[in-house]
FIDOMI-735867 format. One record per residue (C-alpha): x, y, z. Coordinates in steps of 0.1 Angstrom, whole numbers, plus 5000, padded with zeros to 4 digits. Example, Ala and Ser with C-alpha at 12.3 -4.5 7.8 and 13.67 -1.06 7.14 Angstrom:
# FIDOMI-735867
((5123; 4955; 5078)) ((5137; 4989; 5071)) 
# end
This chain:
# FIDOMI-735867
((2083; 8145; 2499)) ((2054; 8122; 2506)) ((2031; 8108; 2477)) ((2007; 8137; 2470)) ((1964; 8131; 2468)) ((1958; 8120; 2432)) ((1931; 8139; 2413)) ((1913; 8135; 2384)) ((1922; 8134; 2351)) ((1906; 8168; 2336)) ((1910; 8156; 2302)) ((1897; 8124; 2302)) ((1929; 8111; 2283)) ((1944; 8078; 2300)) ((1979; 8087; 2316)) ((2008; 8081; 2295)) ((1985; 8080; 2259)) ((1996; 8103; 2233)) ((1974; 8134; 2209)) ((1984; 8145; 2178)) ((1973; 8183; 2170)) ((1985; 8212; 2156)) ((1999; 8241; 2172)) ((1977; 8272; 2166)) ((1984; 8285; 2131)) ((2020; 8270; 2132)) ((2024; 8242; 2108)) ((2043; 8224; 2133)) ((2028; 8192; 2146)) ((2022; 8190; 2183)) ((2019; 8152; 2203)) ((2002; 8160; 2236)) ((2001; 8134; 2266)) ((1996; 8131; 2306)) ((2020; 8117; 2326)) ((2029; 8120; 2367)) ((2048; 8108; 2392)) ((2038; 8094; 2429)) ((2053; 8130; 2443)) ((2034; 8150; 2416)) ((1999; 8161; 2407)) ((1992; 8155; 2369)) ((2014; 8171; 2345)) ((2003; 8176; 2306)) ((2034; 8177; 2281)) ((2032; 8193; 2249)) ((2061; 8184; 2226)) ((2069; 8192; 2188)) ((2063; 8160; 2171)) ((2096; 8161; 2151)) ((2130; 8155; 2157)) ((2148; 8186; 2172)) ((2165; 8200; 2200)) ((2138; 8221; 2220)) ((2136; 8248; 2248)) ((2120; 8235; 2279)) ((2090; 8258; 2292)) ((2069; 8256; 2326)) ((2036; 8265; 2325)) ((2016; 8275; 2357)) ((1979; 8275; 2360)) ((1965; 8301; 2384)) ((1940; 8295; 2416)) ((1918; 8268; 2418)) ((1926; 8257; 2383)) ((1938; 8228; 2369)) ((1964; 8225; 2341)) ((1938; 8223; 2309)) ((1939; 8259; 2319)) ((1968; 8263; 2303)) ((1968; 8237; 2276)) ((1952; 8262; 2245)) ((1983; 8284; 2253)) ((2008; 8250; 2262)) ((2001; 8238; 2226)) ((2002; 8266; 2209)) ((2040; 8273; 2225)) ((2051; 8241; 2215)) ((2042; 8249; 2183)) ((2065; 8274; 2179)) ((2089; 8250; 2188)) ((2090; 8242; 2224)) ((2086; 8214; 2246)) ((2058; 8227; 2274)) ((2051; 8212; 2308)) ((2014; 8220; 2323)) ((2015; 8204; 2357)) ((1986; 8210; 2382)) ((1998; 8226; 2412)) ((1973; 8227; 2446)) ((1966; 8265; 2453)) ((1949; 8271; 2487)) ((1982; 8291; 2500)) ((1955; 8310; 2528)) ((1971; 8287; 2554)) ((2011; 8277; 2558)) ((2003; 8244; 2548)) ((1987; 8251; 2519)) ((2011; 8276; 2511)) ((2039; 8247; 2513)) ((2020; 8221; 2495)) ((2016; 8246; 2467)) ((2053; 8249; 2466)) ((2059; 8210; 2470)) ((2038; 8209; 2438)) ((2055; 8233; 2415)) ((2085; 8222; 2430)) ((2083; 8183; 2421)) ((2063; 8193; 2393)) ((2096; 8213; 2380)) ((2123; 8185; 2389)) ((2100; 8159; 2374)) ((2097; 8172; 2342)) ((2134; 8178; 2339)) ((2141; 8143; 2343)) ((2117; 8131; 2313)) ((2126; 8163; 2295)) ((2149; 8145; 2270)) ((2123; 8117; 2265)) ((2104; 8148; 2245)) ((2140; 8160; 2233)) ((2137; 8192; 2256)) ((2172; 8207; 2257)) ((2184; 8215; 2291)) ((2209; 8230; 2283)) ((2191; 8259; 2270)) ((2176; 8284; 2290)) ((2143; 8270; 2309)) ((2111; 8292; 2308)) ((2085; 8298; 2331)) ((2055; 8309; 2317)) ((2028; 8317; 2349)) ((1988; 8331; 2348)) ((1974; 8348; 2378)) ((1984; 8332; 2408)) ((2010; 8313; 2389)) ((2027; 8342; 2376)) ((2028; 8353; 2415)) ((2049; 8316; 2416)) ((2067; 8327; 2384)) ((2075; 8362; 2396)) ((2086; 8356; 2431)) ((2106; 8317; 2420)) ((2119; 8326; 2383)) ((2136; 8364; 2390)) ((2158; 8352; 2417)) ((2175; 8329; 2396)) ((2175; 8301; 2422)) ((2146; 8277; 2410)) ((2156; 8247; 2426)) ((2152; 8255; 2456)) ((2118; 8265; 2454)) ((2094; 8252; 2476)) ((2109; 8268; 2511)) ((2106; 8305; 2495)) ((2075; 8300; 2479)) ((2060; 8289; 2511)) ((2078; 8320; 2531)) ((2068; 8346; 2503)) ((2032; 8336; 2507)) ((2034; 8333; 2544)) ((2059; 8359; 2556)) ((2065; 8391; 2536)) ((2064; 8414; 2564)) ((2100; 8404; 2568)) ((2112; 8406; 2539)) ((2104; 8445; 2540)) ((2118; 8444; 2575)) ((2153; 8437; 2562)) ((2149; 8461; 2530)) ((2140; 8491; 2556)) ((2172; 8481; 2577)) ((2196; 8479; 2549)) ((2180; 8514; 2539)) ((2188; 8531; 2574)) ((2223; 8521; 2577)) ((2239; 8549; 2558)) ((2218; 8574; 2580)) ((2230; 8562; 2614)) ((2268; 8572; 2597)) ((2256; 8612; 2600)) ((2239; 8612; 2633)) ((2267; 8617; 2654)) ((2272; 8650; 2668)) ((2290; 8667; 2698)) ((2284; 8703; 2713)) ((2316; 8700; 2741)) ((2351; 8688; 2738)) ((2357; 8655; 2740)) ((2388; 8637; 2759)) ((2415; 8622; 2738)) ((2400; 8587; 2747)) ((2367; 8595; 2739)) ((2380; 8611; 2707)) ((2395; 8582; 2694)) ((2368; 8560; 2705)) ((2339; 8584; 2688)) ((2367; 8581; 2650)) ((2367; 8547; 2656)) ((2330; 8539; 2659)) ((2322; 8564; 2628)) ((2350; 8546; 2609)) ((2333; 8514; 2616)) ((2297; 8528; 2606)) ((2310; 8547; 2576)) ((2326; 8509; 2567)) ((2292; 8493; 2575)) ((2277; 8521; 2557)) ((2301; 8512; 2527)) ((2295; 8478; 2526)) ((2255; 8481; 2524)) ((2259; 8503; 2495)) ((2275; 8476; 2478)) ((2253; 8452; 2484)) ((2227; 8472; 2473)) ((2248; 8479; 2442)) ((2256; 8443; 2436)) ((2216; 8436; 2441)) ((2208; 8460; 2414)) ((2231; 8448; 2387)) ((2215; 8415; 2393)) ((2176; 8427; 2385)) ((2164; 8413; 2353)) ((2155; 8434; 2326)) ((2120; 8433; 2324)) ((2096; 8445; 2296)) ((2061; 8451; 2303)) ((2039; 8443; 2270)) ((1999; 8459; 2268)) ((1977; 8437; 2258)) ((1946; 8464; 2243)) ((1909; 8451; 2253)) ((1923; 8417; 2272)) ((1906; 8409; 2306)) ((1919; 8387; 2333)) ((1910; 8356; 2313)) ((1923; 8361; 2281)) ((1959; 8356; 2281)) ((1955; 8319; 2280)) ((1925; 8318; 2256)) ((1894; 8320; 2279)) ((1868; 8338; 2288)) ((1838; 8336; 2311)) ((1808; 8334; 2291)) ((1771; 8327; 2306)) ((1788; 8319; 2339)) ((1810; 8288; 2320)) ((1846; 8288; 2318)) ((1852; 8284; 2277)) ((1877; 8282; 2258)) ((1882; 8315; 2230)) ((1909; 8300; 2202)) ((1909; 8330; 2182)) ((1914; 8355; 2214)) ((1940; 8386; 2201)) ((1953; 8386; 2236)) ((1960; 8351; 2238)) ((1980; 8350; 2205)) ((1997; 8383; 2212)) ((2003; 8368; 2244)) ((2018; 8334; 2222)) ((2043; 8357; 2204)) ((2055; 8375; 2235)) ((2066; 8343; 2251)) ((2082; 8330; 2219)) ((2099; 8360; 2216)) ((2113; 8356; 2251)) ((2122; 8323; 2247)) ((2142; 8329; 2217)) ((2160; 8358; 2234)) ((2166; 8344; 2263)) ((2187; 8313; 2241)) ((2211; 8337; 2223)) 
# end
């Protein structure tokens, strides 16, 4: 992974410099500061500005944004106690290139903030959460569930690219079990062709065995997932925005965004028990 095109710094706050704030209601103090790395695009890093040993969270802007996207809801995570991670991520996926650069970004994005994660006293040994609007919760969805986040950048860039096959294989696995009872015969068969025609359904009806449990092994390996209304939100709310007057502003006291706060927190705590 080559150095990546640098952009601008969307909050205006030198790379590396530290802001003290609050997180939300929380009375927890949050320090905020931008850092990168020559394989990254900017990443902002919201941390708990107390001693502690702290979940690690990803959070993933969606298309054509820019992480300040996400910093209203980034800060007010980390004041629940969490150490959040904001990078900006490139998001024309319409070609395969842009699908893989996207993917080079979350990816380097993700293994850079692990390495500085102690420096904020992020616990890795925790559970890591990734936290994704719009587009990013497409990244989230299709990188976080399969339980295989390092290696992210190749599937990303197939997801986005290819998913005509990946239905492909679903609708073969699916047909196998029907090829076991399409065998028929309307004359006597020959001793030979007998044992031949028991020992090609044996084989099928073992093929047939194995798919299901694959398929088996598949399911007990979903995720539980809990789908959580959020009444009166649009698209933009979730991470305390709104379009007003044809500008993109910020909405602090949005009752999407901080049901939307709790949610996550309450995820995160789960997910460390």
């Amino acid at each position: 992974m080559g150095p990546y095109k640098w952009i601008a710094n969307p909050t205006g706050t030198p790379v590396g410099s530290r802001r003290r704030d609050h997180g939300g209601d929380s009375t927890t103090a949050v320090t905020s500061t931008t850092v990168a790395h020559p394989t990254t695009q900017q990443i902002l890093v919201f941390s708990p500005d107390e001693s502690g040993s702290w979940p690690v969270v990803m959070m993933m802007h969606g298309l054509n944004g820019v992480n300040t996207d996400m910093a209203e809801l980034s800060r007010r995570v980390a004041g629940g106690g969490n150490v959040v991670f904001a990078p900006t991520w490139r998001t024309d996926i319409a070609t395969s290139e842009g699908a893989t650069n996207a993917a080079r970004d979350a990816e380097c994005a993700y293994r850079y903030s692990r390495t500085i994660a102690s420096d904020y006293h992020g616990d890795l040994d925790k559970p890591v959460t990734f936290v994704g609007w719009s587009l990013g919760a497409a990244l989230v969805l299709s990188q976080g569930l399969s339980g295989q986040i390092d290696a992210m950048a190749s599937r990303w860039a197939a997801s986005a690219t290819s998913r005509g096959r990946t239905s492909s294989s679903r609708s073969l696995a699916a047909t196998t079990s029907t090829k076991a009872t399409s065998s028929t015969s309307t004359r006597p068969a020959s001793p030979t062709r007998t044992r031949r025609s028991h020992s090609s359904q044996a084989r099928t009806t073992r093929r047939a065995r194995r798919g299901r449990r694959r398929r088996l092994v598949r399911r007990s390996r979903r995720p539980d997932v809990d789908v959580v209304i959020l009444p009166g939100a649009n698209h933009y709310a979730p991470v305390f925005h709104d379009h007003v007057d044809g500008e993109w502003v910020v909405v602090p006291d949005s009752a999407a965004a901080e049901k939307t706060v709790q949610v996550i927190l309450d995820a995160i705590q789960a997910a460390g028990r």
